[in-house]
PQR file with spaces between the fields and no chain letter, atoms N, CA, C, O and H, PARSE charges and radii, in Angstrom:
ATOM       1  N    UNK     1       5.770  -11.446    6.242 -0.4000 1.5000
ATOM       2  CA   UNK     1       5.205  -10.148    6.415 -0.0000 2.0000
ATOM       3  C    UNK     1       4.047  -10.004    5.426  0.5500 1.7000
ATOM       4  O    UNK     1       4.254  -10.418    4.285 -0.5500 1.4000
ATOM       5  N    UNK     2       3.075   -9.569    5.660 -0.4000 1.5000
ATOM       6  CA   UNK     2       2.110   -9.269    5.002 -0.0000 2.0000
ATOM       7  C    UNK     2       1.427   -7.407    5.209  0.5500 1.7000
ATOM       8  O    UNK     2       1.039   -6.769    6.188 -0.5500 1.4000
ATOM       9  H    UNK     2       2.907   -9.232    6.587  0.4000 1.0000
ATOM      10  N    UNK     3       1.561   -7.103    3.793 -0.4000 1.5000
ATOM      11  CA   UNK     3       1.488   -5.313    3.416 -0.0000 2.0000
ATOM      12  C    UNK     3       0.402   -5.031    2.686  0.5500 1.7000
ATOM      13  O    UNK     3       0.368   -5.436    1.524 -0.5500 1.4000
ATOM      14  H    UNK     3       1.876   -7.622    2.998  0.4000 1.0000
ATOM      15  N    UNK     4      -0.759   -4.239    3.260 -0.4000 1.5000
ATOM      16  CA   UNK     4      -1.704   -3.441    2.464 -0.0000 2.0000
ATOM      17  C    UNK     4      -2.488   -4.600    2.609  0.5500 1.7000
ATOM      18  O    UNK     4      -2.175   -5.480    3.411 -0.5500 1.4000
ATOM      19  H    UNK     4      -0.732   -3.910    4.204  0.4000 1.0000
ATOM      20  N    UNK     5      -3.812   -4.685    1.653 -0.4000 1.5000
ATOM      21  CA   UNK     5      -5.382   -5.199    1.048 -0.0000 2.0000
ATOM      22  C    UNK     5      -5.137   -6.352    0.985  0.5500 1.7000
ATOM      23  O    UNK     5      -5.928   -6.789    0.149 -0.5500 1.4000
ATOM      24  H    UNK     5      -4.066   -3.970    1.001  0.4000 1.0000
ATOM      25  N    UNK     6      -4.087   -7.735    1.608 -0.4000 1.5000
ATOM      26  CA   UNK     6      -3.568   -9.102    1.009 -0.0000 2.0000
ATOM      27  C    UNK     6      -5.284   -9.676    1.478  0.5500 1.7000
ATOM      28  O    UNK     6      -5.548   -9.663    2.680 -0.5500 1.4000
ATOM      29  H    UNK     6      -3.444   -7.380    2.288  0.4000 1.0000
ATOM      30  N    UNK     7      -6.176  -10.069    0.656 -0.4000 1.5000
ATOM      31  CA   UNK     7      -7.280  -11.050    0.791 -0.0000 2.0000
ATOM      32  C    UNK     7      -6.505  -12.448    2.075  0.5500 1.7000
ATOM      33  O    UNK     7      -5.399  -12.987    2.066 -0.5500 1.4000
ATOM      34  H    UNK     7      -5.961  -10.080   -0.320  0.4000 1.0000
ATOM      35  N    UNK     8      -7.221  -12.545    2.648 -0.4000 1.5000
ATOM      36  CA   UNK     8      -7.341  -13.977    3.472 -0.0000 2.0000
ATOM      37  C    UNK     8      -6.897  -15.237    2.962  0.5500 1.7000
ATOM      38  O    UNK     8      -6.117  -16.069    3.425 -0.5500 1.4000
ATOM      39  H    UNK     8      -8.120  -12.107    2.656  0.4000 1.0000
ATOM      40  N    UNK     9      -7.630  -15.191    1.807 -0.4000 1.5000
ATOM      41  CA   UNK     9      -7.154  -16.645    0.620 -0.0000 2.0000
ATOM      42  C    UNK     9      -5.681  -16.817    0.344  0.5500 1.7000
ATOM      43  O    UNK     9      -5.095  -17.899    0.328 -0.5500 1.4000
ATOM      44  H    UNK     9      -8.264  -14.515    1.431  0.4000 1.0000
ATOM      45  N    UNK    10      -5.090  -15.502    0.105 -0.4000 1.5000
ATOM      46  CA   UNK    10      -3.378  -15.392   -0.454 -0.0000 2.0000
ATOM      47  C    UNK    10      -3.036  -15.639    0.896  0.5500 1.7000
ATOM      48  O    UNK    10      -3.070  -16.869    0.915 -0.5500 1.4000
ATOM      49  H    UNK    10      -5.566  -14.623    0.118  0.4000 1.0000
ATOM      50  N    UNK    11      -2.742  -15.293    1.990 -0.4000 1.5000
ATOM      51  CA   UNK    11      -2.695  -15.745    3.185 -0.0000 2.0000
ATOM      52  C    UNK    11      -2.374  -17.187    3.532  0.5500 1.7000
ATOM      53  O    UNK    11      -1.250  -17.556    3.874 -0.5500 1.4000
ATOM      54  H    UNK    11      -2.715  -14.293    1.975  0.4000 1.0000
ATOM      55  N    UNK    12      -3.815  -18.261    3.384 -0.4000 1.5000
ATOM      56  CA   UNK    12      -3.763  -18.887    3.702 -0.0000 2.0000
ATOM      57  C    UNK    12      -2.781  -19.666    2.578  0.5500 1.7000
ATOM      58  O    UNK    12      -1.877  -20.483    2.751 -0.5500 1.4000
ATOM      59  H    UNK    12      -4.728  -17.961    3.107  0.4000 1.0000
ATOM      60  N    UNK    13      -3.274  -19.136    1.488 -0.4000 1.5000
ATOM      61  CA   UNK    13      -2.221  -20.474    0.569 -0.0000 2.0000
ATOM      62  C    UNK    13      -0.415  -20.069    0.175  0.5500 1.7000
ATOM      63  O    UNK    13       0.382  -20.743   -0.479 -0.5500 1.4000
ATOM      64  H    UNK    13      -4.008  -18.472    1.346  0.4000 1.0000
ATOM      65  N    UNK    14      -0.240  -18.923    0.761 -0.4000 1.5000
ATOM      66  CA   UNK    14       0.988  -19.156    1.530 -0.0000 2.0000
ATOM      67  C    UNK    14       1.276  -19.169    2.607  0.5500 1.7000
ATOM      68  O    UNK    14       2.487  -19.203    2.823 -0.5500 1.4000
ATOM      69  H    UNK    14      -0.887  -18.376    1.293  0.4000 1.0000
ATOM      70  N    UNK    15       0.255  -19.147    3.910 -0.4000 1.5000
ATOM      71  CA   UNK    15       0.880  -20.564    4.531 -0.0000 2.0000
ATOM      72  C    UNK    15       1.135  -22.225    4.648  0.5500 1.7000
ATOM      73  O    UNK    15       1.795  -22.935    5.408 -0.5500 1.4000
ATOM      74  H    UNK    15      -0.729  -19.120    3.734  0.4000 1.0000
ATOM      75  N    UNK    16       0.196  -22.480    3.406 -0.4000 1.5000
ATOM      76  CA   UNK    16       0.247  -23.674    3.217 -0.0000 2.0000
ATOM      77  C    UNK    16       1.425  -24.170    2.427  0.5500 1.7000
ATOM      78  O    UNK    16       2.048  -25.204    2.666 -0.5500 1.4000
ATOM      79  H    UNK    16      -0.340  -21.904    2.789  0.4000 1.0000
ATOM      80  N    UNK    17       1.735  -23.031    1.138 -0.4000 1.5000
ATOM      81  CA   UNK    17       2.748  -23.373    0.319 -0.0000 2.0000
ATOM      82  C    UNK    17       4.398  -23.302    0.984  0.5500 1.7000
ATOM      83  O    UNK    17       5.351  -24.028    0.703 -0.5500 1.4000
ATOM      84  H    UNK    17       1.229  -22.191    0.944  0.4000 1.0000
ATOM      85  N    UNK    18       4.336  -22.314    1.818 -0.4000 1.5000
ATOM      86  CA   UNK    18       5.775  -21.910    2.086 -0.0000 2.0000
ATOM      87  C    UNK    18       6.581  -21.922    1.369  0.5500 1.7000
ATOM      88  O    UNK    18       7.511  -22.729    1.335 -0.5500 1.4000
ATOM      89  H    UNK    18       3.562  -21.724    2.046  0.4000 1.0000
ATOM      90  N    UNK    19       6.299  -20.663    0.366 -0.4000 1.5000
ATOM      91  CA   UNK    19       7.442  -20.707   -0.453 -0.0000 2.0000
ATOM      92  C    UNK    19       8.404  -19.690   -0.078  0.5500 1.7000
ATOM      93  O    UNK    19       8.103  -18.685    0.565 -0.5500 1.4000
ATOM      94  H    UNK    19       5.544  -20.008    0.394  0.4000 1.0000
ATOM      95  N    UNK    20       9.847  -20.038   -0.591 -0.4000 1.5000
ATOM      96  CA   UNK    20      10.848  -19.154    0.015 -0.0000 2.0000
ATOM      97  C    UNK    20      10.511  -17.133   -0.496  0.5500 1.7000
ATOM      98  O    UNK    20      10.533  -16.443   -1.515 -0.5500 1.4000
ATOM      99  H    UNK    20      10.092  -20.855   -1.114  0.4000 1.0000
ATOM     100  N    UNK    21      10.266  -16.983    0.809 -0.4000 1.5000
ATOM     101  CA   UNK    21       9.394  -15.467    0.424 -0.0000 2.0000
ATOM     102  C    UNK    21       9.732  -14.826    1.843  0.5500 1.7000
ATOM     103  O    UNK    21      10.169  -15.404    2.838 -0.5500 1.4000
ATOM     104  H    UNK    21      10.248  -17.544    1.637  0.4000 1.0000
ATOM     105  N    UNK    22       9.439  -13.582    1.690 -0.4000 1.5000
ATOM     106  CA   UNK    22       9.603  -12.734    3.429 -0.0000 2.0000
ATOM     107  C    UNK    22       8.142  -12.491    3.287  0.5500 1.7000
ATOM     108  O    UNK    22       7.462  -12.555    4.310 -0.5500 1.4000
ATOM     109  H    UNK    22       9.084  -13.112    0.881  0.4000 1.0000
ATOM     110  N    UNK    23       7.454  -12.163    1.913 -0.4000 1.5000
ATOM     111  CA   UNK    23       5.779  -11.667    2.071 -0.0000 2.0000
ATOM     112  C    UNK    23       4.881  -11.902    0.930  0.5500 1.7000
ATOM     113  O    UNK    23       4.974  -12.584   -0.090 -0.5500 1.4000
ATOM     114  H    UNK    23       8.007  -12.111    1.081  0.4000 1.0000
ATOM     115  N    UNK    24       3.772  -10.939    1.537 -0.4000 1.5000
ATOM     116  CA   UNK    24       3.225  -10.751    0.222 -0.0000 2.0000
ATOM     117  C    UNK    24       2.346   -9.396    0.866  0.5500 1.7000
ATOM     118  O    UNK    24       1.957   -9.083    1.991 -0.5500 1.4000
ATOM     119  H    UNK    24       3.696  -10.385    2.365  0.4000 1.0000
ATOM     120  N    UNK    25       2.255   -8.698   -0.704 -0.4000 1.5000
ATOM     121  CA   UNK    25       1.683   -7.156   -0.302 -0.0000 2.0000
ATOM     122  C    UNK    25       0.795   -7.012   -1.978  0.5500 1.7000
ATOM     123  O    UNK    25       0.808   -7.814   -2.912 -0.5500 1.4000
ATOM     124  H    UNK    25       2.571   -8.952   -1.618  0.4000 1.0000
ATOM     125  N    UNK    26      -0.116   -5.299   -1.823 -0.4000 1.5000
ATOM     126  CA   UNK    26      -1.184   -5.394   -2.109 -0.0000 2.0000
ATOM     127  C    UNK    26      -0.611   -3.769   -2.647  0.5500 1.7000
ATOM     128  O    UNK    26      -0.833   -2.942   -1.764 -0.5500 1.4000
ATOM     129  H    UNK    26      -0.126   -4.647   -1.064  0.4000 1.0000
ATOM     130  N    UNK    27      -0.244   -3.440   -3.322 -0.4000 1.5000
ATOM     131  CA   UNK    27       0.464   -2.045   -3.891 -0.0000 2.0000
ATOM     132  C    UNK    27      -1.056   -1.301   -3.975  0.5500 1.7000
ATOM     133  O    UNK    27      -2.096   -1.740   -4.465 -0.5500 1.4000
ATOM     134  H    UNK    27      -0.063   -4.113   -4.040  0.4000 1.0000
ATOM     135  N    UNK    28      -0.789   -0.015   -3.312 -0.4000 1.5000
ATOM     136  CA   UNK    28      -2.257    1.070   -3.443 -0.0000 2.0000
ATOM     137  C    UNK    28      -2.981    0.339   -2.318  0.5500 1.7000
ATOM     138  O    UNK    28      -2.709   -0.549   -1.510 -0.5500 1.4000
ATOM     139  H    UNK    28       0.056    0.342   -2.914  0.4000 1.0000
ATOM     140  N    UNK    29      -4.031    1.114   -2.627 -0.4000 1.5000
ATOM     141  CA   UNK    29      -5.705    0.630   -1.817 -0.0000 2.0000
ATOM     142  C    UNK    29      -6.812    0.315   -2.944  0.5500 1.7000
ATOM     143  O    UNK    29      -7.675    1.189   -3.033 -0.5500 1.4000
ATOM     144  H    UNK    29      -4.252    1.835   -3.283  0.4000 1.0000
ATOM     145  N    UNK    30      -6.946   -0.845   -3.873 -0.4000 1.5000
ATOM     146  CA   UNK    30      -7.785   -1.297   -4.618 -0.0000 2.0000
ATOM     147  C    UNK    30      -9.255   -1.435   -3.941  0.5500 1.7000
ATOM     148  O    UNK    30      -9.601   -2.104   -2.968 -0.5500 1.4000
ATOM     149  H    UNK    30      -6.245   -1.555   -3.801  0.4000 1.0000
ATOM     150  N    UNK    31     -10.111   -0.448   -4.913 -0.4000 1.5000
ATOM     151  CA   UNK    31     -11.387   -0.758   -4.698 -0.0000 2.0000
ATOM     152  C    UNK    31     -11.379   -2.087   -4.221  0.5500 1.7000
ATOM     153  O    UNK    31     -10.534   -2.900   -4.597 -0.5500 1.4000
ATOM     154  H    UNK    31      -9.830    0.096   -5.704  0.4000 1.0000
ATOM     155  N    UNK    32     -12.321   -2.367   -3.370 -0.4000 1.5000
ATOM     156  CA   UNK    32     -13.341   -3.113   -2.840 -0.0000 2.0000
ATOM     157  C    UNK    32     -12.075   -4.611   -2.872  0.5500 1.7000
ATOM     158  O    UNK    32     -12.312   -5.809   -3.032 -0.5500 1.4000
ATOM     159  H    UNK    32     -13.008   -1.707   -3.065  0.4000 1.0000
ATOM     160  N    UNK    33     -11.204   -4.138   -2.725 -0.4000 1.5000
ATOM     161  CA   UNK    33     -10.219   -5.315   -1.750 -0.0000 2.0000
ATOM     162  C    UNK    33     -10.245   -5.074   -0.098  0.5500 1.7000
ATOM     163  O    UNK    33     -10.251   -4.044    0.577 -0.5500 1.4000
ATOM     164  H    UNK    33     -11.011   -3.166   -2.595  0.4000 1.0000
ATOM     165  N    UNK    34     -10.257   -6.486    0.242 -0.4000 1.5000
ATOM     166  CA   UNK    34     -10.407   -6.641    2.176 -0.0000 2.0000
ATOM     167  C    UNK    34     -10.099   -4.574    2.805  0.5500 1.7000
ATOM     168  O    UNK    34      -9.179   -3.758    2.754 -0.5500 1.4000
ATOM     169  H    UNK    34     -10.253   -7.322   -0.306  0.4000 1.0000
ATOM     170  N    UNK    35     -11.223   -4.613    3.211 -0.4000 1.5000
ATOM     171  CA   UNK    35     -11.485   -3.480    4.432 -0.0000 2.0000
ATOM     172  C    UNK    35     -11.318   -2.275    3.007  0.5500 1.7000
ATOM     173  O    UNK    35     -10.276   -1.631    3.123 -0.5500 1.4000
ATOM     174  H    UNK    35     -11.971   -5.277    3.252  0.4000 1.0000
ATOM     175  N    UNK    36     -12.060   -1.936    1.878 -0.4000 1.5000
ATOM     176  CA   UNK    36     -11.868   -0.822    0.851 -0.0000 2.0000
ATOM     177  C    UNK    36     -13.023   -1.578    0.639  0.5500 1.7000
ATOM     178  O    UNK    36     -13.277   -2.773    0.795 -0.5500 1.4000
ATOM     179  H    UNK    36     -12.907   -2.459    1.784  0.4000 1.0000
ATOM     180  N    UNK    37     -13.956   -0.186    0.072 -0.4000 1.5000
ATOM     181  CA   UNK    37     -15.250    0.500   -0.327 -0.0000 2.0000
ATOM     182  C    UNK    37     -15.276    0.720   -1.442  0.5500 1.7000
ATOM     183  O    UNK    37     -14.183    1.080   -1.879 -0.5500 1.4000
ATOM     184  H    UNK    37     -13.751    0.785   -0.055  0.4000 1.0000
ATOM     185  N    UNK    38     -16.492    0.641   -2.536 -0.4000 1.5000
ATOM     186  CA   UNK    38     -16.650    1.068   -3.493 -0.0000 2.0000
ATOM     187  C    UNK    38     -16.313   -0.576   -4.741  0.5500 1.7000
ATOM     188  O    UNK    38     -16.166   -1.777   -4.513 -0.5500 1.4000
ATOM     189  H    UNK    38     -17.380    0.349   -2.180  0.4000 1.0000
ATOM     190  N    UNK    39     -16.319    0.320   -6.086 -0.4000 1.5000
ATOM     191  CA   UNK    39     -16.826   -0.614   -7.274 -0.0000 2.0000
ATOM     192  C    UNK    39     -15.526   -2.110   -7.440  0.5500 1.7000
ATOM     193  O    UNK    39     -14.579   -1.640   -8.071 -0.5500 1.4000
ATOM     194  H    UNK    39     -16.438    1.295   -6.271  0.4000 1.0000
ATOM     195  N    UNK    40     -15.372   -2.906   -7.257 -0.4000 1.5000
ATOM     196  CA   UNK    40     -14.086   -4.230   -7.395 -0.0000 2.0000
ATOM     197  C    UNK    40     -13.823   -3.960   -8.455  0.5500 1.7000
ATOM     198  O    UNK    40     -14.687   -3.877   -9.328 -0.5500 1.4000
ATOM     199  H    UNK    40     -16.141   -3.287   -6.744  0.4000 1.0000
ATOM     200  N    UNK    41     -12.142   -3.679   -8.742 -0.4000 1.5000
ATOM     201  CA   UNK    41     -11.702   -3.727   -9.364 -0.0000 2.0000
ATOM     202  C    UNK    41     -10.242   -4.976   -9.359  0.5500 1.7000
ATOM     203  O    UNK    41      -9.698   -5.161   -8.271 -0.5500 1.4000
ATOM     204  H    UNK    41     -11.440   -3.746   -8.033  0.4000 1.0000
ATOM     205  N    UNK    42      -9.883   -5.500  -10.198 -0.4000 1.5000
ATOM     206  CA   UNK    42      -8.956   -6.051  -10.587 -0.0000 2.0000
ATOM     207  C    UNK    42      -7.803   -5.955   -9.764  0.5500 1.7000
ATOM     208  O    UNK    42      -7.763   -4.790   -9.370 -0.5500 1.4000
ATOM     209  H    UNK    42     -10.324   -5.350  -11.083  0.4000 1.0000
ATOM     210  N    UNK    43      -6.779   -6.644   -9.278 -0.4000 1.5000
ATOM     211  CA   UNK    43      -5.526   -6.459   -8.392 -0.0000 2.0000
ATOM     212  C    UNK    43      -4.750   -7.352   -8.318  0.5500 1.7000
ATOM     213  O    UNK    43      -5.107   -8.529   -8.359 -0.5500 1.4000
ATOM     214  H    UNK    43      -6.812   -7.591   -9.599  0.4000 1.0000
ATOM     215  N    UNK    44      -3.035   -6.818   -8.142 -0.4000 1.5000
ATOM     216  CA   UNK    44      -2.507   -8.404   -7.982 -0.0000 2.0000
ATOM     217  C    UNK    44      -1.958   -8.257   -6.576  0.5500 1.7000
ATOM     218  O    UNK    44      -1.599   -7.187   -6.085 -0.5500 1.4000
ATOM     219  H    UNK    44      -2.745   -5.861   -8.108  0.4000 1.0000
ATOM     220  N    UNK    45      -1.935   -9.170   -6.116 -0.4000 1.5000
ATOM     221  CA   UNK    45      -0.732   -9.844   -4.594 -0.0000 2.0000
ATOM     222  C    UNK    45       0.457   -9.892   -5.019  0.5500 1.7000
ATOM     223  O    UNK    45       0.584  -10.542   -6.056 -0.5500 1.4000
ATOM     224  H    UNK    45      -2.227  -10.039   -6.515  0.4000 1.0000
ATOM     225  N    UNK    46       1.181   -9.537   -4.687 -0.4000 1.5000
ATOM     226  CA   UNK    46       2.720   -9.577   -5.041 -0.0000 2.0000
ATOM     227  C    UNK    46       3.284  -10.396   -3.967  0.5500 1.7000
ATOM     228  O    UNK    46       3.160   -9.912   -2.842 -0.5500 1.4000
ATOM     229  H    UNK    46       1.078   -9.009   -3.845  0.4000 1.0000
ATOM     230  N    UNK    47       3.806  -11.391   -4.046 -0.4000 1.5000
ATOM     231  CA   UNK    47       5.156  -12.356   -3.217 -0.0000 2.0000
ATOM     232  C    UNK    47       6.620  -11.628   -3.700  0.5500 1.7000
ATOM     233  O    UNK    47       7.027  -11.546   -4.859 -0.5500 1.4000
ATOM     234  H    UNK    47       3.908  -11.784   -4.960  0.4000 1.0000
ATOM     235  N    UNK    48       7.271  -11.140   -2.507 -0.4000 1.5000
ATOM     236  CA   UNK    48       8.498  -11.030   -2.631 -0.0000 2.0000
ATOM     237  C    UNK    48       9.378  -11.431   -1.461  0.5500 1.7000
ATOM     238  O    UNK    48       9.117  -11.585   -0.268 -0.5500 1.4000
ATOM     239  H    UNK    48       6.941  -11.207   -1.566  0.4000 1.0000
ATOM     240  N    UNK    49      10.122  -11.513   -1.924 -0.4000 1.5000
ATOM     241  CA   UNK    49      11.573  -12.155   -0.880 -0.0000 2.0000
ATOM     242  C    UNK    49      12.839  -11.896   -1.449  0.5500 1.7000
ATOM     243  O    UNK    49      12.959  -11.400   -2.569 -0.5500 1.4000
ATOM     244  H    UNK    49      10.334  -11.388   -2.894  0.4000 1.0000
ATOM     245  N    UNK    50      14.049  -12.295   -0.528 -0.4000 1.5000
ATOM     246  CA   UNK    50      15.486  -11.733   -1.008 -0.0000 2.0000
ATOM     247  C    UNK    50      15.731  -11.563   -2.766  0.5500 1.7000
ATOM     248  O    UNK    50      16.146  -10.585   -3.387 -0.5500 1.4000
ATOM     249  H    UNK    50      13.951  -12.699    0.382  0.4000 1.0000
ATOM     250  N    UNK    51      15.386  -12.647   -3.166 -0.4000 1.5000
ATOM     251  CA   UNK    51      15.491  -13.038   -4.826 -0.0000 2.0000
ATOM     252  C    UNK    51      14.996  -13.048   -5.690  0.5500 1.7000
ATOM     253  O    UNK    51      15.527  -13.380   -6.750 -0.5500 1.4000
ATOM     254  H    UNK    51      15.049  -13.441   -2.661  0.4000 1.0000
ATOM     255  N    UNK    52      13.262  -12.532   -5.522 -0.4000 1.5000
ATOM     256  CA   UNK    52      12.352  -11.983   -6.489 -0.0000 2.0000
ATOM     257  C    UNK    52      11.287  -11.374   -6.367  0.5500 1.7000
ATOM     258  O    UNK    52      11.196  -11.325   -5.141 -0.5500 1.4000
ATOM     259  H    UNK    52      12.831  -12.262   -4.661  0.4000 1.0000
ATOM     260  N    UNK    53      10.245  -10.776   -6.836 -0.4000 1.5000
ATOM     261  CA   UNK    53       9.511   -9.923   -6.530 -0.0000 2.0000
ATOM     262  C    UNK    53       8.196  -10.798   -8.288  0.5500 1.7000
ATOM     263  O    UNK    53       8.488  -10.867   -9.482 -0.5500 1.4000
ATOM     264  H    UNK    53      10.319  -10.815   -7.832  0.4000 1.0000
ATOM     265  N    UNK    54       6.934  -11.239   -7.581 -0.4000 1.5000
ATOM     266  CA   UNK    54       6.294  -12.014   -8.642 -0.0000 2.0000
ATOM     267  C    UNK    54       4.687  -12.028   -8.445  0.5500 1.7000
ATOM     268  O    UNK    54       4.248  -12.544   -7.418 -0.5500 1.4000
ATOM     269  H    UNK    54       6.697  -11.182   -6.611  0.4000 1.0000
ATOM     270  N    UNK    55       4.136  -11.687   -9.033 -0.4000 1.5000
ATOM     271  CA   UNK    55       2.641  -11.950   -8.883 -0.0000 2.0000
ATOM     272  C    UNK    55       2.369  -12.851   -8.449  0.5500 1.7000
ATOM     273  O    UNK    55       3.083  -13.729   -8.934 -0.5500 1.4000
ATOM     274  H    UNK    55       4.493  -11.267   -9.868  0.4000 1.0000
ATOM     275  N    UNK    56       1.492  -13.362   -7.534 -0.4000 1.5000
ATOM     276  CA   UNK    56       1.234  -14.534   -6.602 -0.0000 2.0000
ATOM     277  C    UNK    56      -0.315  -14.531   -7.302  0.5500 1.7000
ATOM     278  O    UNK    56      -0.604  -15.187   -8.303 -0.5500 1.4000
ATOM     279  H    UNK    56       0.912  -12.649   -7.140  0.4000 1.0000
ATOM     280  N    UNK    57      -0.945  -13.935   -6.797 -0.4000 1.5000
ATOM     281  CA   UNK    57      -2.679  -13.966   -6.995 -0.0000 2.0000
ATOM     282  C    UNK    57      -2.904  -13.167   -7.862  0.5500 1.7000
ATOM     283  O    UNK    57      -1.942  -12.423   -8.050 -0.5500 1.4000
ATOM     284  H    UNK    57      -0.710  -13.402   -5.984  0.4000 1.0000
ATOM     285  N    UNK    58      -3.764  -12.973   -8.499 -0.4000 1.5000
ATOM     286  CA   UNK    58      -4.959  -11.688   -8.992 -0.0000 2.0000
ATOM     287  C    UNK    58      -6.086  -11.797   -8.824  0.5500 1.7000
ATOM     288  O    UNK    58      -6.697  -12.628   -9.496 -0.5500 1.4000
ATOM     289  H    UNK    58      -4.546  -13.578   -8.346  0.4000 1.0000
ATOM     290  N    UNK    59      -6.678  -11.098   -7.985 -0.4000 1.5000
ATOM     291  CA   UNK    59      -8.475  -10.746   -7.269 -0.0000 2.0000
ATOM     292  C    UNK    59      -8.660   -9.732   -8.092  0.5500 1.7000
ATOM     293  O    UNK    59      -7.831   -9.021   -8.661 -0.5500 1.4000
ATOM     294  H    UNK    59      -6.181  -10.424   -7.439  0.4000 1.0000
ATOM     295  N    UNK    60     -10.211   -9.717   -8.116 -0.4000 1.5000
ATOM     296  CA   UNK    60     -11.184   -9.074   -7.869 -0.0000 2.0000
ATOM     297  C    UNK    60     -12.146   -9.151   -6.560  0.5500 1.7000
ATOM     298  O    UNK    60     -12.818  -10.140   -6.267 -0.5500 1.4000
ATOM     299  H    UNK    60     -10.884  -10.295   -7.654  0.4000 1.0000
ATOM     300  N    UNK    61     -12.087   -7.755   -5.715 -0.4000 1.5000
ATOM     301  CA   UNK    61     -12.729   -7.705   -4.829 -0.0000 2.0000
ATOM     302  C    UNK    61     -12.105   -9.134   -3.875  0.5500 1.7000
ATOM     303  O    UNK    61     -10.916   -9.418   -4.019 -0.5500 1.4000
ATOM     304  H    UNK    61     -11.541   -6.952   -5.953  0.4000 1.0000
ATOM     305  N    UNK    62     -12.927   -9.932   -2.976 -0.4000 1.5000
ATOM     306  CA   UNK    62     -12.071  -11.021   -2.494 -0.0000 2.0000
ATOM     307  C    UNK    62     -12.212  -12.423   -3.255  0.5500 1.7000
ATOM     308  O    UNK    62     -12.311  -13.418   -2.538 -0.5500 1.4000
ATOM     309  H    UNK    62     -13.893   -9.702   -2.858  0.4000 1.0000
ATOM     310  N    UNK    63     -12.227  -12.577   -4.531 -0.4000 1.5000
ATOM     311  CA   UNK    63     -12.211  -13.573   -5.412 -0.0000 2.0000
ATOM     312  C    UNK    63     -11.425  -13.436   -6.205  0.5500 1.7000
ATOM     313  O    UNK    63     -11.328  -12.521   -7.022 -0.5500 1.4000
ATOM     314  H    UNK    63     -12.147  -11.768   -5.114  0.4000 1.0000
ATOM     315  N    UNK    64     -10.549  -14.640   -6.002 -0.4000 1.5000
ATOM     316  CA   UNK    64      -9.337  -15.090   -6.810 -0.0000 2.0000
ATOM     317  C    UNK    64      -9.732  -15.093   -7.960  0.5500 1.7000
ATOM     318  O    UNK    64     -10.629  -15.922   -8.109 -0.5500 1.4000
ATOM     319  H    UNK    64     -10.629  -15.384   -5.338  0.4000 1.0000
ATOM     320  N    UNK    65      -9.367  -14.301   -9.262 -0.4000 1.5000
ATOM     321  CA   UNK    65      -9.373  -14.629  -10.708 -0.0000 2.0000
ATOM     322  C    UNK    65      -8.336  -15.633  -11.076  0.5500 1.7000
ATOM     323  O    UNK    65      -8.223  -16.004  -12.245 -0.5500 1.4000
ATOM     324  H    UNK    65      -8.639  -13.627   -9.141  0.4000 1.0000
């Protein structure tokens, strides 16, 4: 499942990774993350599944920091 602003990149590199997960989501509407307007600010991707809940990525705007 994928929730909220997830960039394309987190996407693809969990489908590549498959790690044991149900998703990954994008908490709020971060400036100038996929389809949001205005100044990029900082954000993380969150991966969660039955057994943990963990920062996956952190972007700015659609570039992986």
């Amino acid at each position: 499942m994928v929730e909220g602003h997830v960039p394309a990149k987190a996407i693809q590199r969990l489908l590549t990774e498959r790690p044991q997960a149900r998703g990954l989501a994008v908490p709020g509407m971060p400036s100038g993350s996929p389809g949001m307007t205005g100044e990029y600010e900082e954000y993380d991707v969150i991966l969660f599944g039955p057994t943990e809940r963990r920062v996956y990525a952190r972007f700015k705007g659609e570039t992986q920091i």
